[in-house]
N, C-alpha and C positions, 0 to 999 in steps of 0.2 A: 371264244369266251375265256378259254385260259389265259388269253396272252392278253387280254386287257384285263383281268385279274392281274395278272403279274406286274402289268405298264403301274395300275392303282398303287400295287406294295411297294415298288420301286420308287414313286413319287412320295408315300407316307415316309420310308426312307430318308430319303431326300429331305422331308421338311425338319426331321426332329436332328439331320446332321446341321444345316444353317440353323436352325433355330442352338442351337451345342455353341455353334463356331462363334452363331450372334454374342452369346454370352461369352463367350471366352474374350473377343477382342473387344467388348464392353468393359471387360471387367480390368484388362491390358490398360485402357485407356484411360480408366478411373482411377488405375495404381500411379501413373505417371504423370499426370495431368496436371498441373497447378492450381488450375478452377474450382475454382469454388463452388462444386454439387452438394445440392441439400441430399441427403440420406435418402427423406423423402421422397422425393424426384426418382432418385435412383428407386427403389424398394417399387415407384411408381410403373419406371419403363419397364423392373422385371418382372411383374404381374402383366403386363399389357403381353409381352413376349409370348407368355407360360400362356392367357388366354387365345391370343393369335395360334399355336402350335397346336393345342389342344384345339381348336375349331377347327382345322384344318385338314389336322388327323381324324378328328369325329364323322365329318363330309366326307374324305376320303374310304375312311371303315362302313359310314354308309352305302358309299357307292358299291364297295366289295359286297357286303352282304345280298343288294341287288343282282348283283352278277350272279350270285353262287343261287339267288333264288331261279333266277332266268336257267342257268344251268339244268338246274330240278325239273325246272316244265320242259324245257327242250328235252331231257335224259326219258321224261314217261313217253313225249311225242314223241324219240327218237323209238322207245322200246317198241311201241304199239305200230310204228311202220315197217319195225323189224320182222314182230308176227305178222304182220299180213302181209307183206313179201312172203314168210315160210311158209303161208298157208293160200300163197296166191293160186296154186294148181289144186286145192285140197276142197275138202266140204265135211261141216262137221253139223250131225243129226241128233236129235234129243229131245230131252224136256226142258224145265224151267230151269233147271242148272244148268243145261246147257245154252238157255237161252240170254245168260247172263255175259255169254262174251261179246255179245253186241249190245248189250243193257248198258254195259260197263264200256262199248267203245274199244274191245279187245281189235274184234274180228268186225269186217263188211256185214250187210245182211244175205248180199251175196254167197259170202262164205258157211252160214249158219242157216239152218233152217230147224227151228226150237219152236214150241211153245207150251205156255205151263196145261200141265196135264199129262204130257206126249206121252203115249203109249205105242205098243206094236201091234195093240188091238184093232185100232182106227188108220195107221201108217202108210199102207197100199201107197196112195199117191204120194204123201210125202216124199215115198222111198222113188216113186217112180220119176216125179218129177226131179228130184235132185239125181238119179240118173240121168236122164236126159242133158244133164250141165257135162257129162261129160268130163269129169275130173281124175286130177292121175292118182291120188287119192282120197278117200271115203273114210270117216274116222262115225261111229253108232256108239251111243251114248244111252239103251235106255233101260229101263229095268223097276226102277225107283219106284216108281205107279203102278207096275206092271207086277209086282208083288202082291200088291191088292187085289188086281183087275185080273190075275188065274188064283187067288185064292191060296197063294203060297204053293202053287204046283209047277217047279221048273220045268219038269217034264213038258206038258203041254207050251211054255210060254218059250221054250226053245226049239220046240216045230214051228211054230209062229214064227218067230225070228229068223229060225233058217229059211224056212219059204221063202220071207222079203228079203233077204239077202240073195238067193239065189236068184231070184226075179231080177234087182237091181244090177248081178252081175250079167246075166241075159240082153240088159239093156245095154252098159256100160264094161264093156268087155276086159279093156284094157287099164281098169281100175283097179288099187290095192285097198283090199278090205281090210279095215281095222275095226276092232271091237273092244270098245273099251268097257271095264268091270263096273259095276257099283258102286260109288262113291260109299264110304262108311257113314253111317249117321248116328248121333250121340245115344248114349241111354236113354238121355230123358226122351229122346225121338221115340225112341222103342218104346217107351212106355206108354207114350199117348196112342200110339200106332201097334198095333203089335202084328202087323202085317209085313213090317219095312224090317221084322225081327230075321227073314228068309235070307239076309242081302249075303249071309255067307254060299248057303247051298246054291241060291242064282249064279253067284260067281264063277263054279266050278262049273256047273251046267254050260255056262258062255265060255269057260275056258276048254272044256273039253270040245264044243260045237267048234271052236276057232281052229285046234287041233284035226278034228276028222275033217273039216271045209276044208284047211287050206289056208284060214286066213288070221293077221294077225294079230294077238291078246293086247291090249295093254291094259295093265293091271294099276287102278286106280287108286285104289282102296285102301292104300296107307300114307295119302298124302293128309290127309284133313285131319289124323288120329297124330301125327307127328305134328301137324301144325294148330292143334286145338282152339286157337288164336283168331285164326279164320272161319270159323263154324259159325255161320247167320244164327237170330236167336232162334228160330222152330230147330236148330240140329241136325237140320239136311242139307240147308244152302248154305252159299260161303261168302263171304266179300271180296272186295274185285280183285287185292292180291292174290287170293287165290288161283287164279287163272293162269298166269305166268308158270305158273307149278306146273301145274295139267298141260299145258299146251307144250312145255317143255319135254316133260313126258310124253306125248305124242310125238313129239320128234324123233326125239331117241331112238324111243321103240321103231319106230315105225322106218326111222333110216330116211327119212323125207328131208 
């Protein structure tokens, strides 16, 4: 794509040097000339020129613009082949926000297994069957509901967590456990919710659980607060750039 971008510039180049030179040996030829040109005439061919130059150039700047758009779509389909090659050995567990990386065409469905509601309440199988895939790592996503669903008592909703994670490690031996925090959600979230107000103390709760397991934290929770930009209207979810953020963040962390 670059290099017929460049061939486009190179040829717009091109037209507005001959269309230069046209005029100069026109204008040679008009000083010497003994013939009798109407002014007219003249005034006539160099408007035809100027329009010829200018059309040419315009098609030309069209063409480019096409390129750099092809560019753009190739650059998202290039991004999104990128994560799912880095997350080709991986499996990532959740709710509705996490179910938005295949909503959005991030990740496989393979790769994800989401859906809105998700809690650790109902999870047993989720968690079993996405052990059974056998994956070299494991990235758990859930909390967000799960605020509501113990009544704002981490305590409790981190025995829950740990059991299924131990389970899943029983199944899938040679898997690295990732745990990722609570997304932040706006005020006005808090306001209508005042159950998702926990999403600090849950945090520590998973981070210290990651700590005594063994296994490892990634800290989510200051991506959406830095990027305000991306917060869906309800203040919990986010739009699709989002993702890229988060998923980079699991790499990192997790050394995958």
């Amino acid at each position: 794509m670059k290099q017929e971008k460049a061939k486009y510039i190179r040829i717009a180049i091109g037209v507005v040097l001959a269309a230069f030179l046209l005029l100069v040996v026109f204008n040679l030829v008009r000083g010497y000339s003994k013939a009798d040109v109407d002014s007219d005439e003249i005034n006539a061919n160099l408007t035809a020129i100027e329009q010829l130059q200018t059309a040419e150039v315009a098609e030309i700047e069209k063409a480019v613009e096409t390129l750099d758009r092809a560019n753009q779509v190739d650059s998202s389909a290039s991004k999104k082949i990128r994560y799912r090659r880095a997350f080709s050995k991986a499996i990532v567990l959740g709710d509705s926000l996490t179910e938005g990386l295949t909503v959005y065409d991030w990740l496989t469905h393979s790769q994800v297994s989401a859906k809105v509601g998700g809690s650790i309440v109902y999870a047993d199988q989720q968690f079993q069957t996405a052990a059974k895939t056998f994956p070299e790592y494991a990235f758990f996503a859930f909390g967000m509901n799960d605020m509501g669903n113990y009544g704002g008592d981490e305590v409790a909703f981190v025995k829950k967590y740990k059991s299924l994670l131990k389970a899943f490690s029983e199944t899938s031996t040679d898997t690295t456990i990732c745990v990722c925090s609570i997304s932040t959600p706006t005020a006005g979230a808090i306001k209508g919710n005042k159950s998702i107000s926990h999403y600090i103390k849950f945090n520590k709760a998973i981070e210290k659980m990651c700590e005594d397991e063994g296994y490892i934290y990634v800290d989510i929770a200051d991506i959406l607060p830095k990027h305000p930009e991306l917060y869906a209207g309800d203040g919990i979810h986010a739009a699709p750039s989002y993702y890229p953020l988060w998923m980079d963040r699991m790499i990192e962390v997790s050394g995958m």
